[in-house]
C-alpha positions as CSV (number, residue, x, y, z in Angstrom):
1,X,-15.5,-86.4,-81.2
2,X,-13.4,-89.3,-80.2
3,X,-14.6,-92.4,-81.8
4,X,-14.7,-95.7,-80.5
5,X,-15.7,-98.1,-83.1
6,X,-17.1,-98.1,-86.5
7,X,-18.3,-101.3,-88.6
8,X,-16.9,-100.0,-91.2
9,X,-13.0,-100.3,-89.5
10,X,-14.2,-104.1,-90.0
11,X,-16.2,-104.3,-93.0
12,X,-14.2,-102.2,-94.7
13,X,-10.6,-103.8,-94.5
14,X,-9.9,-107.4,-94.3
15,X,-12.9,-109.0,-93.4
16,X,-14.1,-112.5,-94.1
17,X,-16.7,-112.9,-98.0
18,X,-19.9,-113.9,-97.5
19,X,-20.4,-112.3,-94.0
20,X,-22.9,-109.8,-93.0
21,X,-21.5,-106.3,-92.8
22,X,-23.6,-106.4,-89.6
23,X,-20.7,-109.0,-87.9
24,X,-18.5,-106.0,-88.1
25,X,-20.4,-104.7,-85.3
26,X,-20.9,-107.9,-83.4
27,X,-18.7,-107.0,-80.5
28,X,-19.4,-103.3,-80.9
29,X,-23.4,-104.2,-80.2
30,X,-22.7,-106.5,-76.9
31,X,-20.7,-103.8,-75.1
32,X,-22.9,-101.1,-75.9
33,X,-25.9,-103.1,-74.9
34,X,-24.3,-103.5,-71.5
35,X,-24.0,-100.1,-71.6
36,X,-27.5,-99.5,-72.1
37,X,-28.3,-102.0,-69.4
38,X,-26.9,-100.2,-67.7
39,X,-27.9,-96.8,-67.8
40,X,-24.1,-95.4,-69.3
41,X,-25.6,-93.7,-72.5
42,X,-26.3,-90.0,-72.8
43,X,-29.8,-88.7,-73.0
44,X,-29.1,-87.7,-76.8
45,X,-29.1,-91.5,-77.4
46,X,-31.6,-92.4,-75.4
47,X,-33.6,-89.8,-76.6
48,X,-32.7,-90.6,-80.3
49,X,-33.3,-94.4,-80.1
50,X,-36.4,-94.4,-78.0
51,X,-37.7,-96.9,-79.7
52,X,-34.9,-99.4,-80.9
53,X,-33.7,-99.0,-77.3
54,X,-37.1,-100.1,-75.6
55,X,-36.7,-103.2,-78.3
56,X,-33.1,-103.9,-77.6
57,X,-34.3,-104.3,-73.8
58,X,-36.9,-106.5,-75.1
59,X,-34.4,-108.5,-76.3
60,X,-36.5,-108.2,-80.0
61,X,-33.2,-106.4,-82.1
62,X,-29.3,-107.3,-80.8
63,X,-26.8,-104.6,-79.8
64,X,-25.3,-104.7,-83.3
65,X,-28.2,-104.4,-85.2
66,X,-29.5,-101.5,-83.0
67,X,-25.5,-100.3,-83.9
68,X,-26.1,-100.8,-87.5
69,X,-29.6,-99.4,-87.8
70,X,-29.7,-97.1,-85.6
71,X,-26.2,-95.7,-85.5
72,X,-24.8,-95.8,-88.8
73,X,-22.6,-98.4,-87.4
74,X,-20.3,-96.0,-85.4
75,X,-20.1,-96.2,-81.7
76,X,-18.2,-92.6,-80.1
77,X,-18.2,-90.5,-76.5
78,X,-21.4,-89.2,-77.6
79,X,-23.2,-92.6,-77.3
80,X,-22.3,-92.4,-73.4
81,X,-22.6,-90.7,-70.3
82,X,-19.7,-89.7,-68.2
83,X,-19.1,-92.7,-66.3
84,X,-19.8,-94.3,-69.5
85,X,-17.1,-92.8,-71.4
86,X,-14.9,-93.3,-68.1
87,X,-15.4,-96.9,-67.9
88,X,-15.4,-97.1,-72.2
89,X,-12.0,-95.3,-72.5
90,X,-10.6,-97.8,-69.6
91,X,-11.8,-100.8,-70.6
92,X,-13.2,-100.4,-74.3
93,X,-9.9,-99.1,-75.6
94,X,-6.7,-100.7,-76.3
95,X,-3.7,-100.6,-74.6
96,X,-4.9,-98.9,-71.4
97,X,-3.8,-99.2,-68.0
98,X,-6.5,-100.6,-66.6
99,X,-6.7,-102.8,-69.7
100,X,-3.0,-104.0,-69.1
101,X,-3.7,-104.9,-65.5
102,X,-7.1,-106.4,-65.9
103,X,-8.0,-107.1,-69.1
104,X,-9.1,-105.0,-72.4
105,X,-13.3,-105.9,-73.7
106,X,-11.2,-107.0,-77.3
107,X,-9.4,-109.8,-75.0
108,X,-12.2,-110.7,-72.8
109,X,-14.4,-111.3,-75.9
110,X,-11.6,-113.1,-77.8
111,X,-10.9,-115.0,-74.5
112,X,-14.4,-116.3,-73.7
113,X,-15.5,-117.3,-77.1
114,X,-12.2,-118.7,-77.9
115,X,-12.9,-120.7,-74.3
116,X,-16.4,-121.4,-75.4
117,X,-15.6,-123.1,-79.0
118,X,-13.1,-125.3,-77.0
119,X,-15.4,-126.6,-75.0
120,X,-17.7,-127.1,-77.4
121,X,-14.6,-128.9,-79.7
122,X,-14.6,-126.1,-82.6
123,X,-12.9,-122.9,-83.2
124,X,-14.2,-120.0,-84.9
125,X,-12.7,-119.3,-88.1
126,X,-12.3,-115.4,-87.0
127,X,-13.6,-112.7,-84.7
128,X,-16.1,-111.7,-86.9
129,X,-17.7,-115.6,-87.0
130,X,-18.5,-114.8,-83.4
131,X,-22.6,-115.2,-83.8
132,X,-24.9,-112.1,-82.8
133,X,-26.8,-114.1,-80.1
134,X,-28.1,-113.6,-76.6
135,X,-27.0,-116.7,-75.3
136,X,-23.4,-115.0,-76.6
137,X,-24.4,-111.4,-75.4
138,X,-25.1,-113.4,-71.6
139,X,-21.6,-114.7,-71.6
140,X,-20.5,-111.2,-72.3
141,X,-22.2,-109.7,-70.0
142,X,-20.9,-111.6,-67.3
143,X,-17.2,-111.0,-68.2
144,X,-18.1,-106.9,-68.2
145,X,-20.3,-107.1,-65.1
146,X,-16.9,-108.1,-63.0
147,X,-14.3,-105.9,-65.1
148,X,-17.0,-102.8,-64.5
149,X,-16.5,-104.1,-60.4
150,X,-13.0,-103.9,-60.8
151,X,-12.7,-100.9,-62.5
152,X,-14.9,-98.9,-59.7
153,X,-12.4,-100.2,-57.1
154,X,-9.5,-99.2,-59.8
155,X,-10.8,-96.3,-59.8
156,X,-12.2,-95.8,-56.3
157,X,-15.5,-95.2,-57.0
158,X,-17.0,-97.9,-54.4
């Protein structure tokens, strides 16, 4: 099982006191709530968070919490379907081809939020400050919406 993410990888190193363990997961929860958007998760997940899943499209629990409750905080090829894990180990992943010529989800999400404090005349004081929000999972989702459009033509699946 390859593994993409895991809170603890955050949490568990050099991460900022008197944070949530949950912000570990922050970014984490936003991509794989696109993901469940739209429809890139294998049936054991949707089988398995039946529930959480019909909340998280409610909009009632955020991607990281479903991460943290739900999936012990770990994020891996199981989570997705085929084109998920395509698109995941494109774009999710460091240092990928695709990542190098478009952009990687860890610079996109640095990029936008970094852009978003500036306009806003603050910075945040690390990636993990980066609040769990909707309005923050919107911008988010607009940023993957395109990559995922460029990756199909990368990938010549239009």
């Amino acid at each position: 099982m390859s593994k993409y993410d895991d809170a603890s990888w955050h949490y568990g190193g050099d991460f900022p006191e008197g944070l949530p363990e949950k912000n570990g997961a922050t970014h984490t929860g936003m991509f794989l709530n696109w993901c469940i958007q739209n429809d890139l998760i294998s049936d054991e997940l949707k089988e398995d968070g039946e529930e959480e899943i019909e909340k998280l499209m409610r909009r009632e629990i955020t991607g990281a919490e479903f991460i943290m409750d739900s999936m012990d905080g770990k994020f891996s090829e199981y989570d997705l379907n085929e084109l998920g894990n395509a698109f995941a180990q494109d774009y999710y992943k460091d240092e990928t081809d695709f990542g190098n010529r478009y952009s990687s989800f860890a610079d996109d999400y640095v990029n936008i939020f970094d852009a978003k404090a500036e306009e806003n005349d603050y910075e945040y004081e690390t990636f993990y400050h980066i609040e769990d929000t909707y309005d923050n999972y919107d911008l988010m989702q607009l940023a993957i919406n395109h990559r995922y459009e460029e990756w199909k033509e990368y990938r010549n699946l239009n």
